[in-house]
N, C-alpha and C positions, 0 to 999 in steps of 0.2 A: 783962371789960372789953373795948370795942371798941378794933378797930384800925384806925386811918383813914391812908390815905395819902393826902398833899398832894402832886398831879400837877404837877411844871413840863410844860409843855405845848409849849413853842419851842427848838426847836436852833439859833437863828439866834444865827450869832456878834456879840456884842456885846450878846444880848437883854436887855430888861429884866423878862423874867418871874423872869429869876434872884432879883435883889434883891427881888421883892415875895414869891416865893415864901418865899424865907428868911424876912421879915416874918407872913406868916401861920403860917409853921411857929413861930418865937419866941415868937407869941403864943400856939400849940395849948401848945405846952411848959409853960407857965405853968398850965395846967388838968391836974384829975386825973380827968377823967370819961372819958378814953380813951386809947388808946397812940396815939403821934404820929410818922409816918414821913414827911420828904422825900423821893418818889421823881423821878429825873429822866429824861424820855425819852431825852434824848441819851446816857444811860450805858448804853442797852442796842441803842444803833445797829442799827435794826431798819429795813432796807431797804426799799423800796416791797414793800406786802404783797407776797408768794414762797412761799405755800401754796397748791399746786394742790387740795386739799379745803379747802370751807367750815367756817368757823370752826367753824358749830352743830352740826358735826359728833364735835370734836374730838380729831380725829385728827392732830396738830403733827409735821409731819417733821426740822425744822428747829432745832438747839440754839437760835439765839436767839428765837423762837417759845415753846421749854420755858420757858427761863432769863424771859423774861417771864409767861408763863402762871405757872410759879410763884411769881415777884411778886406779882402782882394776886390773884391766889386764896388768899395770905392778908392781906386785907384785909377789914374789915367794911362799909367805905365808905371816901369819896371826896370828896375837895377839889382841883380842877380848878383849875388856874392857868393863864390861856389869854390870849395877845394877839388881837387882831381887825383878820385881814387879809382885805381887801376883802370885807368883810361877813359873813366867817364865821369860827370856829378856825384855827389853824395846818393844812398837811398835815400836818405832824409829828404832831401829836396827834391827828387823825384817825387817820391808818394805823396809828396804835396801839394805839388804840383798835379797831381791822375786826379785826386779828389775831385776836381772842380771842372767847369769846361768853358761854359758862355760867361760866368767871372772874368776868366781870361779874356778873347773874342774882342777882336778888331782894336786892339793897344797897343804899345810900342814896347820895346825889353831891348836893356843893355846890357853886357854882362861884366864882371871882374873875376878873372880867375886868377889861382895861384896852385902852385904846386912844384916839383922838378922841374916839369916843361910847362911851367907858367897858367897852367889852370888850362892852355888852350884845345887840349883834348877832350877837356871835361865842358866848354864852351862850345865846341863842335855838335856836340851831341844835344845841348841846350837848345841848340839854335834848331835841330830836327825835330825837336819834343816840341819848339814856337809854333812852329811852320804847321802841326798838325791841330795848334790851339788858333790857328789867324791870329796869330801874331806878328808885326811887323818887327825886324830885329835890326837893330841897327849896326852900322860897318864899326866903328869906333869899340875897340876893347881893349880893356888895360890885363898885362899879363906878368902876373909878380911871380918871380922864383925864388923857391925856399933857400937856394943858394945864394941869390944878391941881393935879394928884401927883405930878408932875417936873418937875425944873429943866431946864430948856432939852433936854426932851420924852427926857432919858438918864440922870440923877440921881434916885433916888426918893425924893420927899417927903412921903407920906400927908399928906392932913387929920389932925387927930387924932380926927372923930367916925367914922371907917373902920372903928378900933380896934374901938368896940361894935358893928360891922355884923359885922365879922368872929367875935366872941363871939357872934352871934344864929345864926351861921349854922354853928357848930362846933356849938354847942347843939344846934341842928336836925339836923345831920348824926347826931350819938350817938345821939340820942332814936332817928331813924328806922332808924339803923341795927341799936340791940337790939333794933327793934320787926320789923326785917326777919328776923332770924335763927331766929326762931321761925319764919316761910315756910321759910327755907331748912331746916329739921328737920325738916317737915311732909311 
């Protein structure tokens, strides 16, 4: 059975990736077609990248570098929870993302954005940081705006038809991700 982690993406105090995070992790919980993990960036306080070797090397000097590398590498895939500032991801989830390389390497990734124009600017650019980790990114993304998924743009209120976006797009992520792990054996 695949294991997928649901990424919170923003450290920012007061964020709202928190509450939506929890929401899609509620709903993976509800299905049995893979194990369901929230992992939170902020819990592994990983400073502006601090590895004088490249990631693709992987050579990690640094315990919280390990303590992350060995997060993410046991995962099968990936559900990205990402606010969209000034038109692209968090730095947070960025440099979280640079830290690591072959962690990533041959897995699936879905994403969930939210923002004014729905996280989808800040998913755009996700999906070009995948492509350069061989990531496989799936079509299915759920895109909440601060103006009809929150109350007074800090309460989160989903639509209710988000709920089946977000079921299309866990579906997707499983599918792609057993179908990744056969690469990764290979």
């Amino acid at each position: 059975m695949p294991k997928i982690a649901i990424i919170l993406g923003s450290t920012r105090p007061g964020r709202n990736g928190e509450a939506v995070a929890q929401w899609v992790f509620d709903i993976a919980r509800r299905r049995t077609d893979a194990e369901y993990e929230l992992v939170d960036v902020a819990d592994y306080q990983l400073p502006l990248l601090d590895e004088a070797v490249p990631p693709s090397l992987g050579q990690y000097s640094h315990p919280h570098t390990k303590r992350w590398a060995e997060k993410i590498a046991s995962f099968d895939g990936f559900v990205f929870v990402t606010p969209e500032y000034n038109h692209s991801t968090s730095g947070a989830l960025k440099n979280a993302i640079d830290f690591l390389y072959a962690e990533w390497n041959n897995k699936a990734a879905g994403f969930v954005g939210y923002g004014s124009a729905g996280g989808t600017r800040a998913v755009e650019h996700l999906r070009l940081v995948m492509a350069e980790l061989k990531v496989a990114d799936v079509r299915a993304q759920v895109s909440l705006s601060l103006f009809t998924d929150f109350e007074e743009f800090s309460r989160f209120t989903p639509a209710e038809h988000h709920t089946e976006t977000v079921n299309s797009l866990l579906e997707q992520v499983v599918i792609w991700s057993t179908a990744m792990a056969t690469v990764r054996a290979s």
